[in-house]
N, C-alpha and C positions, 0 to 999 in steps of 0.2 A: 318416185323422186321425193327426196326428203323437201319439205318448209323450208331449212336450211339453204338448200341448192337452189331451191326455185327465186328465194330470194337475191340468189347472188345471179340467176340469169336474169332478173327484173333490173337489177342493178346495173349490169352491164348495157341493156337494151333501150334502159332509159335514162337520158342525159338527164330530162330534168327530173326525174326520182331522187338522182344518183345528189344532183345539187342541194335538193332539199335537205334529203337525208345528209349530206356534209355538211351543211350550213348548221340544222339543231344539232347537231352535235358538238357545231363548234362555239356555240353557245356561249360564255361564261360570265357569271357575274354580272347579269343582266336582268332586269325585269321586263316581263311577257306581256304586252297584252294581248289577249283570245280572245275570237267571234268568231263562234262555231256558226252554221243555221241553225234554226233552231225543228228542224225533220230530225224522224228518226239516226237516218248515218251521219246526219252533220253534225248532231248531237255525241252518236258513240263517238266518230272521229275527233270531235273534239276535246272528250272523255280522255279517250288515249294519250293524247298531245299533250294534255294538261299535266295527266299521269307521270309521261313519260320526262316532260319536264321541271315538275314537283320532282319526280327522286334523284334528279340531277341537282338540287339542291335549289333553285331557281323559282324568284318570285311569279308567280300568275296571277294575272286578274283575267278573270272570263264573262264576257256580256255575250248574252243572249237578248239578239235584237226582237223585235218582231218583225221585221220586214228582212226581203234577200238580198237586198243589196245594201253596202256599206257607206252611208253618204260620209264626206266629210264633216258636218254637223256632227255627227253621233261620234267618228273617230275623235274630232277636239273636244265632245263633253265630255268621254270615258277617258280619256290619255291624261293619264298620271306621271308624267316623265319618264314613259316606257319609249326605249329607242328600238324595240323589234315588234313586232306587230304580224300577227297570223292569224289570216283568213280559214277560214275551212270550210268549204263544202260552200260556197255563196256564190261561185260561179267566178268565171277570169272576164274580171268585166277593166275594160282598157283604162277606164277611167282610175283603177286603182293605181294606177304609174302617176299623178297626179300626186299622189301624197306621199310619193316619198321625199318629200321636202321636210315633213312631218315626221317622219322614222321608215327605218327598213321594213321593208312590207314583203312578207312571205303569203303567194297565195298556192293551196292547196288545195284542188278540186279533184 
């Protein structure tokens, strides 16, 4: 099976994949804030995403917390009037539905 194909049965199989991946795409004209973890994968993972959205043309600012979970404290020091905001690799902790009063909050685990 081609990377190709695999990606398009991942796509199909998972709704929220399927969300993500259509929401950064739909991206525009907008500035990012990132907090990856800061582990190994949450680190690449958040390498990629940065990546991915640097060549789409799109500002990013990326903190690297020391801790795994995202308080409010730390999202109102870093937010610079970024209205999207993505988590990565920091876990689906409930509490993050609290700040989207704050900005759209994409979390990726």
């Amino acid at each position: 099976m081609s990377y190709q194909k695999f990606l398009e049965e991942q796509l199909k199989a998972d709704k929220g994949l399927k969300n993500i991946v259509e929401r950064i795409s739909s991206i525009r004209n907008e500035n990012v804030l990132l907090f990856p973890h800061d582990d190994p994968d949450g680190l690449t993972a958040g390498l990629i995403i940065e990546d991915l959205l640097k060549s789409r043309g799109l500002a990013v600012k990326t903190v690297i917390l020391p801790t795994y979970e995202l308080s409010k404290e730390e999202l109102l020091k870093h937010q610079d009037g970024q209205k999207v905001v993505i988590i990565v690799d920091k876990g689906t902790i409930g509490y993050y539905d609290d700040y989207t009063d704050l900005a759209e909050i994409l979390v990726i685990d």
